[in-house]
C-alpha positions as CSV (number, residue, x, y, z in Angstrom):
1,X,-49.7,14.1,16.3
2,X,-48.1,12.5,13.1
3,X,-45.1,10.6,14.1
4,X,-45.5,11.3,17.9
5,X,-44.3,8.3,19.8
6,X,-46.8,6.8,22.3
7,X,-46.4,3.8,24.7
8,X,-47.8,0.1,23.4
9,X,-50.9,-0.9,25.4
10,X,-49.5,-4.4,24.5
11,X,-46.6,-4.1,26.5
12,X,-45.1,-7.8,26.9
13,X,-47.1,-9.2,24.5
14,X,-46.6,-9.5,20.4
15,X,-47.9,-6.5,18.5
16,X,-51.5,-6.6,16.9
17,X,-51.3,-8.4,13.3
18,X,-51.3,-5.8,10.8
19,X,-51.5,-5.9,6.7
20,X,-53.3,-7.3,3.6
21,X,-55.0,-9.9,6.0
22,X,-52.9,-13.0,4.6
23,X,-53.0,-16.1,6.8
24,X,-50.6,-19.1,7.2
25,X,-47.5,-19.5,9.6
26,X,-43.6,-19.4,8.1
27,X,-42.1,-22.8,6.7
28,X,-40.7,-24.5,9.6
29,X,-37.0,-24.4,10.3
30,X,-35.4,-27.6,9.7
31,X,-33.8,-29.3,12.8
32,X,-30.3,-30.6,13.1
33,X,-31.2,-34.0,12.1
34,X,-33.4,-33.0,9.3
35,X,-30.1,-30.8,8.3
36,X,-27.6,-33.5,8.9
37,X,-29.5,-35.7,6.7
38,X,-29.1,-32.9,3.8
39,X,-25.5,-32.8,4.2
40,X,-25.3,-36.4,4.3
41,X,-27.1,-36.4,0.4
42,X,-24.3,-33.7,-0.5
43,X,-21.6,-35.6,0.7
44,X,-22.6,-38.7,-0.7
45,X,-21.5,-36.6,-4.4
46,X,-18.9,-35.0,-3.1
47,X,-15.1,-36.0,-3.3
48,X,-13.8,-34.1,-0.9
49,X,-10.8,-32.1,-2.0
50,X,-8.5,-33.1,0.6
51,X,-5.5,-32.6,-1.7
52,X,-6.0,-29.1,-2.2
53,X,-4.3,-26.3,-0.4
54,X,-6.2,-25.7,2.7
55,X,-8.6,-28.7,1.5
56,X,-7.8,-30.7,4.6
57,X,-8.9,-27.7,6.6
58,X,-11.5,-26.0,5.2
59,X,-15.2,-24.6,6.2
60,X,-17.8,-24.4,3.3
61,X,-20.1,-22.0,3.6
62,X,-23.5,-23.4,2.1
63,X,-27.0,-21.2,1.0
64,X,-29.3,-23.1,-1.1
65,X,-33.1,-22.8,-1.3
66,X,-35.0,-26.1,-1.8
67,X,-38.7,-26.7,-2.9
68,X,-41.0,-28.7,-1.2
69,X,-40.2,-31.8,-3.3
70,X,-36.4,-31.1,-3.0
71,X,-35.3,-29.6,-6.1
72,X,-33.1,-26.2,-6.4
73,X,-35.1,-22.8,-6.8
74,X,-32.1,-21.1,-7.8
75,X,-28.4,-21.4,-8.0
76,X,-26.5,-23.2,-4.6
77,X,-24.1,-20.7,-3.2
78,X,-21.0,-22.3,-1.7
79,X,-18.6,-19.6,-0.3
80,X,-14.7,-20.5,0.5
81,X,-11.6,-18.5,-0.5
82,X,-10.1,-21.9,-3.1
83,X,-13.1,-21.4,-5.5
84,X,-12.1,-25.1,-6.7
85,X,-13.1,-26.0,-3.2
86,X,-16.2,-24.2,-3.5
87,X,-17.2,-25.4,-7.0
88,X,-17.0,-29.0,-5.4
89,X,-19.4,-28.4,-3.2
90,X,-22.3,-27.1,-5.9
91,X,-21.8,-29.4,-8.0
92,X,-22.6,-31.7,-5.2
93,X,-25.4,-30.2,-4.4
94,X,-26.4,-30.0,-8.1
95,X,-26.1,-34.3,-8.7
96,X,-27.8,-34.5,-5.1
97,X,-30.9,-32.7,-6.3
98,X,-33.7,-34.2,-5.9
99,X,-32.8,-34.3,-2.3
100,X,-35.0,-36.5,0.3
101,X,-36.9,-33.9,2.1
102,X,-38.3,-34.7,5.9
103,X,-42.6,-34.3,5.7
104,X,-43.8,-31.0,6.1
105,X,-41.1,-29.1,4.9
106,X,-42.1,-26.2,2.8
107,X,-39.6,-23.8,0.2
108,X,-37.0,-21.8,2.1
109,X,-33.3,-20.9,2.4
110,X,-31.1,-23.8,4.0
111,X,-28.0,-22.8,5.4
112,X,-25.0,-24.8,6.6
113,X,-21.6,-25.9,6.7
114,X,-18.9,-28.6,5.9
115,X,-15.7,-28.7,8.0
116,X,-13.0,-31.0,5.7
117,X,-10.9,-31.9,9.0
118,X,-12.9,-34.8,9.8
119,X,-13.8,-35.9,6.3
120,X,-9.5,-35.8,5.1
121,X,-9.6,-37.5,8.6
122,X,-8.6,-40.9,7.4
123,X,-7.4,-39.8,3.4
């Protein structure tokens, strides 16, 4: 029956592959180092608002997608409630681009953060 629900004989294991018959695996995700070294590029062109309100205390959130040769498929999206603070930050990313990529990476989304509080450390 049409939309009868019926046990998987592949209980435990990952579901047949359905669809158009495509091939090929996901990018892979990059690892904390591989990230770190991304922020590090952003950083480098970023003076850090540390003067600003809540500048001295602030998380950045980051979402930028990058080709395989490190350039910007898209517009950088840097959320924080001081937009200044947030404008900082993609126009960092903007002067980093191209950015160094680690071999192997392929296109995706990168996420991450920036926590001022240790970069006002010593300002």
């Amino acid at each position: 029956n049409a939309g009868e629900l019926r046990p998987s004989p592949n209980t435990g294991r990952r579901p047949p592959a359905t669809g158009g018959g495509a091939s090929g695996t996901a990018p892979r995700t990059l690892g904390r180092a591989s990230l770190q070294a991304l922020a590090g590029q952003i950083q480098n062109n970023w003076d850090v608002p540390c003067e600003l309100p809540g500048g001295r205390d602030a998380t950045i959130a980051v979402r930028l997608t990058l080709d395989e040769r490190g350039r910007l498929v898209g517009p950088a999206r840097a959320t924080h409630s001081n937009r200044a603070i947030a404008d900082g930050v993609e126009r960092a990313i903007r002067a980093s681009v191209p950015f160094d990529m680690p071999p192997g990476y392929e296109q995706q989304e990168v996420t991450m953060s920036f926590r001022t509080a240790t970069m006002c450390e010593n300002r």
